[in-house]
VOPAGU-2260 file (C-alpha; in pm, 1 decimal, decimal comma):
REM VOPAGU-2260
SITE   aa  ch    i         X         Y         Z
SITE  UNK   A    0   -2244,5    4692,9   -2378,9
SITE  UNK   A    1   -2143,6    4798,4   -2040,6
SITE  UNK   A    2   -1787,1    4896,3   -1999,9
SITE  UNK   A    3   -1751,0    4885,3   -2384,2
SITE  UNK   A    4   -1454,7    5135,0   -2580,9
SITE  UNK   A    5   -1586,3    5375,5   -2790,8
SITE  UNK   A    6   -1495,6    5171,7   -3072,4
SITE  UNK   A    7   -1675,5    4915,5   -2940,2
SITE  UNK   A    8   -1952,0    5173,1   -2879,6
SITE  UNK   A    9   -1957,0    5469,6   -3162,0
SITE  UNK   A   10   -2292,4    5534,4   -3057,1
SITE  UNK   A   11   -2278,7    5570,9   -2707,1
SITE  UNK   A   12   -2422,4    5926,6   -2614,6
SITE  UNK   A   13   -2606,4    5907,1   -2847,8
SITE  UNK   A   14   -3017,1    5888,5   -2883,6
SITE  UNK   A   15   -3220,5    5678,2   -3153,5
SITE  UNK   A   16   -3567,1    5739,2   -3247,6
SITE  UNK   A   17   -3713,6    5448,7   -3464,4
SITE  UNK   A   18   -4075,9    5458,8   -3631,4
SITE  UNK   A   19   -4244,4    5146,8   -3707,2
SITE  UNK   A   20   -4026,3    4935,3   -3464,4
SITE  UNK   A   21   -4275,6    4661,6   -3333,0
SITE  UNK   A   22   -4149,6    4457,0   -3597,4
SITE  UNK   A   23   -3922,6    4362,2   -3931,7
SITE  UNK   A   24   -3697,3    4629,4   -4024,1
SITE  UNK   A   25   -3801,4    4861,8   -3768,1
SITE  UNK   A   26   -3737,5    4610,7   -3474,0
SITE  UNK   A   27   -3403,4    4517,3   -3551,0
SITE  UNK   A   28   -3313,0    4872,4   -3647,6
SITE  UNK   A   29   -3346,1    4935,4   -3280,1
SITE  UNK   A   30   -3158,2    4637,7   -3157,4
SITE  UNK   A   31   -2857,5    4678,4   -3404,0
SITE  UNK   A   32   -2838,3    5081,3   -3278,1
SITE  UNK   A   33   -2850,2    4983,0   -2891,1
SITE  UNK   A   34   -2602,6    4735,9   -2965,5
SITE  UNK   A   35   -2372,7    5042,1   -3092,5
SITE  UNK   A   36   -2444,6    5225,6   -2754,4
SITE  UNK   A   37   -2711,4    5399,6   -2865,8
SITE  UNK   A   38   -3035,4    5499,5   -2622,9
SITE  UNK   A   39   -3356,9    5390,8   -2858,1
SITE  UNK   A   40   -3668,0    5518,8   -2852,8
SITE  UNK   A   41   -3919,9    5297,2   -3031,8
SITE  UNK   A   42   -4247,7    5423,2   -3164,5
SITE  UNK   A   43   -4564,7    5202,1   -3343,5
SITE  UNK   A   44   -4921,2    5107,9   -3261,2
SITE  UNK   A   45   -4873,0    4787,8   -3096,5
SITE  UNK   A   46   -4745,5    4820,3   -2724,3
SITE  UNK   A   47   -4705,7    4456,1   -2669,6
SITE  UNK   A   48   -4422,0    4404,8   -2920,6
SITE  UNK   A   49   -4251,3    4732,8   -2796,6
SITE  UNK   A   50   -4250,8    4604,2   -2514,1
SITE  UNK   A   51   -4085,2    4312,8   -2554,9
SITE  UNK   A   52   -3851,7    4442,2   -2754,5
SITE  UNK   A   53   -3755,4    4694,8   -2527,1
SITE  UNK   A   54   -3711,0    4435,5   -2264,6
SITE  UNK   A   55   -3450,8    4220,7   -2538,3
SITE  UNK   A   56   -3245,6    4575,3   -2586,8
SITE  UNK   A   57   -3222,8    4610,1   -2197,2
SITE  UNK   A   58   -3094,3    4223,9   -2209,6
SITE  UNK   A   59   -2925,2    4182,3   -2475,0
SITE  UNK   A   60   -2757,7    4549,0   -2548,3
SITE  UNK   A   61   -2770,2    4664,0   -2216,6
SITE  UNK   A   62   -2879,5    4989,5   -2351,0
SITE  UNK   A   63   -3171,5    5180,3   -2273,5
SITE  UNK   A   64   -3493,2    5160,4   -2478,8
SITE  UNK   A   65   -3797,6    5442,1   -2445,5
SITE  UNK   A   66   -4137,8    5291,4   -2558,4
SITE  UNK   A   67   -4368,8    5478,1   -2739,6
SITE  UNK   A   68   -4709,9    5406,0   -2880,5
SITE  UNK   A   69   -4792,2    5617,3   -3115,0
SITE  UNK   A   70   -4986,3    5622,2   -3488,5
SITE  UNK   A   71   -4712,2    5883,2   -3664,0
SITE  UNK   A   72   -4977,3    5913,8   -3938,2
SITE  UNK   A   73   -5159,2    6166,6   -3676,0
SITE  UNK   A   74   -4918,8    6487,9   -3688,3
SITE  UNK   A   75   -5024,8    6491,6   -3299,1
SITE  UNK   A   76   -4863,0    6132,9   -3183,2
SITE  UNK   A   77   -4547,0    6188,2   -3431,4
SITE  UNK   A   78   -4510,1    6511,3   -3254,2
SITE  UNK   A   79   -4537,6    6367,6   -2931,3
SITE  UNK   A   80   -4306,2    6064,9   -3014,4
SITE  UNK   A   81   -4009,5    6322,2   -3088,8
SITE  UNK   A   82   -4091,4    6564,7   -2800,7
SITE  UNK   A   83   -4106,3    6269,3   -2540,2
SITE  UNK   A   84   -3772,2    6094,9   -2681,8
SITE  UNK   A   85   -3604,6    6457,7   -2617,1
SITE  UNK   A   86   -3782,5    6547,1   -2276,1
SITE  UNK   A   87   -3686,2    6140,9   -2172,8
SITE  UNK   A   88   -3363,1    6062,2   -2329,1
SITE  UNK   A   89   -3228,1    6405,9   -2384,8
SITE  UNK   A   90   -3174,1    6478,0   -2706,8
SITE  UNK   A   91   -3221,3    6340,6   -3089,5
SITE  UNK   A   92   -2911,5    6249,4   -3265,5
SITE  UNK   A   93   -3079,8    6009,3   -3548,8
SITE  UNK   A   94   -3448,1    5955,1   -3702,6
SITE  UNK   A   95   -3539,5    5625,0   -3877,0
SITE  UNK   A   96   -3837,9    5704,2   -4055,1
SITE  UNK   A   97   -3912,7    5302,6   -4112,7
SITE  UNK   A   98   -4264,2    5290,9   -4057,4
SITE  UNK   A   99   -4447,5    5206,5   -4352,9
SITE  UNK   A  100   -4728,4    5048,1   -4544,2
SITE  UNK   A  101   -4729,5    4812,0   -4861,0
SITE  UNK   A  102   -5104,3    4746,3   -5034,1
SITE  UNK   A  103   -5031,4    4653,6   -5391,7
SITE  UNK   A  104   -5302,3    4582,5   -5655,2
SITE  UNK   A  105   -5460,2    4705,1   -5932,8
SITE  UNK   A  106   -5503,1    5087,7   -5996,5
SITE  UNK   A  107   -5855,1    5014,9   -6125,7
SITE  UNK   A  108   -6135,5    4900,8   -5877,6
SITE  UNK   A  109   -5848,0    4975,3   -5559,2
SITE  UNK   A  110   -6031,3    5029,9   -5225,5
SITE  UNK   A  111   -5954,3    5408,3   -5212,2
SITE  UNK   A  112   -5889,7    5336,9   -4831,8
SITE  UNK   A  113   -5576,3    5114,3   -4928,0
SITE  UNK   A  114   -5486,0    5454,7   -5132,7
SITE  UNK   A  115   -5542,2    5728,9   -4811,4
SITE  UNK   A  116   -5371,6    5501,7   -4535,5
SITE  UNK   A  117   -5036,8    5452,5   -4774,8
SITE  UNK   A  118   -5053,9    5803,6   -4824,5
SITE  UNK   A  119   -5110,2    5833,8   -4458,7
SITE  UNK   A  120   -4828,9    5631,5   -4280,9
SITE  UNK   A  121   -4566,7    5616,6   -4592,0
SITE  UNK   A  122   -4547,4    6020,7   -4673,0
SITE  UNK   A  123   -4776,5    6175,5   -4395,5
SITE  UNK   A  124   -4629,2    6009,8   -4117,2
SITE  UNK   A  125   -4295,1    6063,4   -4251,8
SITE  UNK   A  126   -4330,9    6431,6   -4286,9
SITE  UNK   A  127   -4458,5    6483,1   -3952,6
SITE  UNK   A  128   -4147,3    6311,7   -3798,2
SITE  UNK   A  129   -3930,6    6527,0   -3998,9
SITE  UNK   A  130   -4079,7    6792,1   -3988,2
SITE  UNK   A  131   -4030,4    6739,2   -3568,7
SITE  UNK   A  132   -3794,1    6588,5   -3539,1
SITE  UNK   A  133   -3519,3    6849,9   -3775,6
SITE  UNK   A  134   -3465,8    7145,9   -3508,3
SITE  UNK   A  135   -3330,3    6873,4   -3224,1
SITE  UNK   A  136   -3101,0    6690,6   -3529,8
SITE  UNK   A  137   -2969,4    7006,5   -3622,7
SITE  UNK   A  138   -2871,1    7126,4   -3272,4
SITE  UNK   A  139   -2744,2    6784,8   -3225,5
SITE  UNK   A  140   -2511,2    6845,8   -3503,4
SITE  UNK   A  141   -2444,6    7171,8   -3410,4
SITE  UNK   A  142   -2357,6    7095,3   -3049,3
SITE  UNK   A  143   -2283,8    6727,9   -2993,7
SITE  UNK   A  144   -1955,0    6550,1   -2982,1
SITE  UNK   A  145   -1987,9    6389,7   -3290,4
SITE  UNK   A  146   -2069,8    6678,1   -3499,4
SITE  UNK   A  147   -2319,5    6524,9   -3702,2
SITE  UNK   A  148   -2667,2    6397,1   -3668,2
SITE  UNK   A  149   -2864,5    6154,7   -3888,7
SITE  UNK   A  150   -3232,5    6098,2   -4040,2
SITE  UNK   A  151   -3262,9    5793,5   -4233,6
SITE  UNK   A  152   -3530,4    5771,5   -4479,4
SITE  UNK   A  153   -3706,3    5377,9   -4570,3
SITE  UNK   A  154   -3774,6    5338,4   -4888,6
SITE  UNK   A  155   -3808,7    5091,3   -5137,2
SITE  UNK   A  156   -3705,8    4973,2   -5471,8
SITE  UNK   A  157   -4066,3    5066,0   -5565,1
SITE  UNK   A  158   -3899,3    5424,7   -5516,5
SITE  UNK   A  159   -3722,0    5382,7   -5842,1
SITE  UNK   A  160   -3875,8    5130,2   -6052,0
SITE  UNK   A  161   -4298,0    5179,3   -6127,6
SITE  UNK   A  162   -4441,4    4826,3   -6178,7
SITE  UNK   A  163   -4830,7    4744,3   -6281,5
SITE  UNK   A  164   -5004,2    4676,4   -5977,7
SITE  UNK   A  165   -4800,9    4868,2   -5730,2
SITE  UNK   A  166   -4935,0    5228,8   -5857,0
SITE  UNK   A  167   -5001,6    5413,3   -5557,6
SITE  UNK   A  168   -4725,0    5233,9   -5318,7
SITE  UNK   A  169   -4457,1    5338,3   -5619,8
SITE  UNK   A  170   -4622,2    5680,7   -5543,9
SITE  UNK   A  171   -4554,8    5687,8   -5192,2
SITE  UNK   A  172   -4184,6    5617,4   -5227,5
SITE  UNK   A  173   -4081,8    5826,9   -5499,0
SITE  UNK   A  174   -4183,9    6090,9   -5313,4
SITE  UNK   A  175   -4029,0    5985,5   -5041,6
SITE  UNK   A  176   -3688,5    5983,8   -5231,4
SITE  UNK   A  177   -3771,2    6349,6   -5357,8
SITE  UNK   A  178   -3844,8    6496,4   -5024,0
SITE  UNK   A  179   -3488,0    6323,8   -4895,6
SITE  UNK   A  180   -3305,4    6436,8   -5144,1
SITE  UNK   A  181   -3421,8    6795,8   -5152,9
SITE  UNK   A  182   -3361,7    6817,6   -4746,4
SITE  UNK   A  183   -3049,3    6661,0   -4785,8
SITE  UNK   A  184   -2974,6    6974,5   -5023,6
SITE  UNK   A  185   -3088,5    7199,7   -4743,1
SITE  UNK   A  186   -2927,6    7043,9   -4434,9
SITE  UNK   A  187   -2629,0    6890,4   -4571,0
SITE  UNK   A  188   -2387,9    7161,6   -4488,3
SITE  UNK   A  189   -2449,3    7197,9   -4124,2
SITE  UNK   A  190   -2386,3    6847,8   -4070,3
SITE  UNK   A  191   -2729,5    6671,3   -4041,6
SITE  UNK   A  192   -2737,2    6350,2   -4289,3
SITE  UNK   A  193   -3082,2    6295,7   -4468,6
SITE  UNK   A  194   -3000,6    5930,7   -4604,1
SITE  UNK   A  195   -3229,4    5690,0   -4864,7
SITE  UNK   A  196   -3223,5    5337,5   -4816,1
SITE  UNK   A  197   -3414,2    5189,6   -5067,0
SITE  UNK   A  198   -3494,6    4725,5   -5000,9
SITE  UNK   A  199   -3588,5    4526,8   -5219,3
SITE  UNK   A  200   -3716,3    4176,2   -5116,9
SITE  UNK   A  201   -3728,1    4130,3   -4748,7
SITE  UNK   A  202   -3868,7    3902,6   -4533,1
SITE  UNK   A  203   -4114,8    4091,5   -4286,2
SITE  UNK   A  204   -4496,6    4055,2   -4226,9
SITE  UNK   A  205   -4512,0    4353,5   -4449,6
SITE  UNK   A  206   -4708,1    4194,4   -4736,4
SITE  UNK   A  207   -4996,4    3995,6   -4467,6
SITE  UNK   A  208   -5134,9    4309,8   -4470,8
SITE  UNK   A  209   -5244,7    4262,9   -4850,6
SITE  UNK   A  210   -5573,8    4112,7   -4944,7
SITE  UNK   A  211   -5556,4    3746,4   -4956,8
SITE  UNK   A  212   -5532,7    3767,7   -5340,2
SITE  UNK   A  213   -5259,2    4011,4   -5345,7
SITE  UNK   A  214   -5084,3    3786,6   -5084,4
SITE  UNK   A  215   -5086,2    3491,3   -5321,4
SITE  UNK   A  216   -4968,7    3715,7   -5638,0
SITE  UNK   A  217   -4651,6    3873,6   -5370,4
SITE  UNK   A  218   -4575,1    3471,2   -5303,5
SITE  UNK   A  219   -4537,9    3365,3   -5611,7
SITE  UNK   A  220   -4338,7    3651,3   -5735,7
SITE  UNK   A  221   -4077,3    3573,0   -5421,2
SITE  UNK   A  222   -4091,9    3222,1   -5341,0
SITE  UNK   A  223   -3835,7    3105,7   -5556,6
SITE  UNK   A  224   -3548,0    3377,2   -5429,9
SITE  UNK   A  225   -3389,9    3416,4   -5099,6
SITE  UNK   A  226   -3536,6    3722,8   -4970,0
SITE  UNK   A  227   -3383,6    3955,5   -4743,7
SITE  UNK   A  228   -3381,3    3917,9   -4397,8
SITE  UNK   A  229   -3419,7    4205,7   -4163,2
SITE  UNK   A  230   -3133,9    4252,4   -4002,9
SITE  UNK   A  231   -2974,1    4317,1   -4348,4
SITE  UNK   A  232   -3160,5    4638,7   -4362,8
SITE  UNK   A  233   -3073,7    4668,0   -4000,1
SITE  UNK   A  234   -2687,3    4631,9   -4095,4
SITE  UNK   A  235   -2671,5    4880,2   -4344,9
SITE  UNK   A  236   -2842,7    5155,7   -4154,3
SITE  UNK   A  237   -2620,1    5103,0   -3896,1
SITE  UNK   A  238   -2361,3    5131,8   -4158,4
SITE  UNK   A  239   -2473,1    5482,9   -4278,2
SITE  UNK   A  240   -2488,7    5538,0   -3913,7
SITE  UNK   A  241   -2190,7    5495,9   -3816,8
SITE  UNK   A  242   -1946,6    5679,0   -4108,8
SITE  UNK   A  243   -1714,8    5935,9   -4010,3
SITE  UNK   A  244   -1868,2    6276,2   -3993,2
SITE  UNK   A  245   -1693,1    6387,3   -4343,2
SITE  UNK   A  246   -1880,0    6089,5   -4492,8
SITE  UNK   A  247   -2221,2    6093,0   -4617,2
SITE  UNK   A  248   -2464,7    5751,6   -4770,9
SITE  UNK   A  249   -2688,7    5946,6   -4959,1
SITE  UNK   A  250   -2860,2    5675,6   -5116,6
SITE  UNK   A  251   -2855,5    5286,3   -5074,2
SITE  UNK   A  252   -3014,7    5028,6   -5338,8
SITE  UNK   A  253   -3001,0    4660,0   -5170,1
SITE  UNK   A  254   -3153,4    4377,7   -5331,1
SITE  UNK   A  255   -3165,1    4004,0   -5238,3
SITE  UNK   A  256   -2867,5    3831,5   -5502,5
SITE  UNK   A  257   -3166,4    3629,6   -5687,5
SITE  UNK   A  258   -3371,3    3963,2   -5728,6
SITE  UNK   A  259   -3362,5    4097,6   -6124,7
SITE  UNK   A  260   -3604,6    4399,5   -6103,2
């Protein structure tokens, strides 16, 4: 992106932080925001991937990508992640809170563990990046040259819809799209942009982290639609992004064409 118009680059200037990047959404999140000028920090658990991905920004972007390993489900690392993107890159114009965890089943006879690290990663770790993250997106707003800062919130269709066997995960993200909203109420008029994006379907490693039953049970409920790809998520973040500072995505329902519920 070097030498690239502001058009080219509405981001430039900018700074990114990205949870849950080592991978799916989260990964090309990060790529799709460098490519729009933006300076990315990354943040998961596995080092390896960040850094190679912060290696294929840095190639293919030419932008510059902070890595940070951190578990955001400890207050302590999710604090850390926001403090070092600031100290490092400068400021915090946008939050993706993407990182997240999907282990469906049965309510009855449920490893409570399943239960404690949803609640962990999908609304704990969410909370503490927010909760860190809002002073620096509000004086990014306030003082920045786009007038306007961003936190994007990853959700799921599970946010809207509550489906047998996905009891506690449908928890998780329709609380997530009640915390959103009510910060968006809060925020909204000093020019910081709480967004919900809400996938259906996608195509990420997301459900390998089911037991091998559940795995089978996700399969055959997808196999015979085109799922979502990544980078559409990616896209459409960038999209919210990217509007004019009048113009606010407050909430965004995307499912693969083939998907009925």
């Amino acid at each position: 992106m070097t030498g690239a118009t502001t058009s080219e680059a509405p981001l430039r200037g900018t700074v990114a932080l990205v949870t849950g990047a080592s991978s799916g959404i989260g990964e090309a999140t990060a790529v799709a925001l460098a490519a729009l000028g933006a300076d990315v920090a990354v943040a998961a658990r596995r080092r390896d991937r960040l850094e190679r991905l912060a290696t294929r920004i840095s190639e293919e972007a030419g932008g510059r990508a902070l890595v940070i390993e951190a578990d955001i489900a400890r207050p302590e690392q999710a604090e850390g992640a926001v403090s070092r993107t600031v100290r490092e890159l400068g400021r915090l114009d946008t939050l993706v809170n993407n990182a997240g965890v999907m282990l469906l089943g049965p309510i009855e006879g449920a490893p409570l563990q399943e239960w404690h690290r949803m609640l962990d990663v999908n609304v704990a770790g969410l909370l503490h990046c927010a909760h860190a993250a809002l002073p620096h997106l509000l004086a990014a707003a306030r003082d920045g040259a786009r007038g306007v800062a961003d936190m994007v919130n990853v959700s799921s269709v599970a946010g809207r819809v509550a489906r047998a066997g996905s009891g506690v995960y449908n928890l998780t993200k329709h609380g997530i799209g009640a915390f959103s909203e009510s910060l968006r109420q809060e925020v909204t008029e000093r020019h910081v942009r709480v967004s919900l994006i809400e996938p259906g379907a996608v195509d990420t490693e997301l459900p390998g982290h089911n037991r091998p039953e559940i795995r089978e049970q996700i399969a055959r409920s997808f196999d015979e639609i085109e799922r979502l790809r990544s980078q559409d998520i990616a896209d459409a973040i960038a999209y919210i992004i990217t509007r004019p500072r009048h113009v606010a995505v407050n909430e965004l329902l995307i499912r693969p064409t083939e998907q009925r519920r």
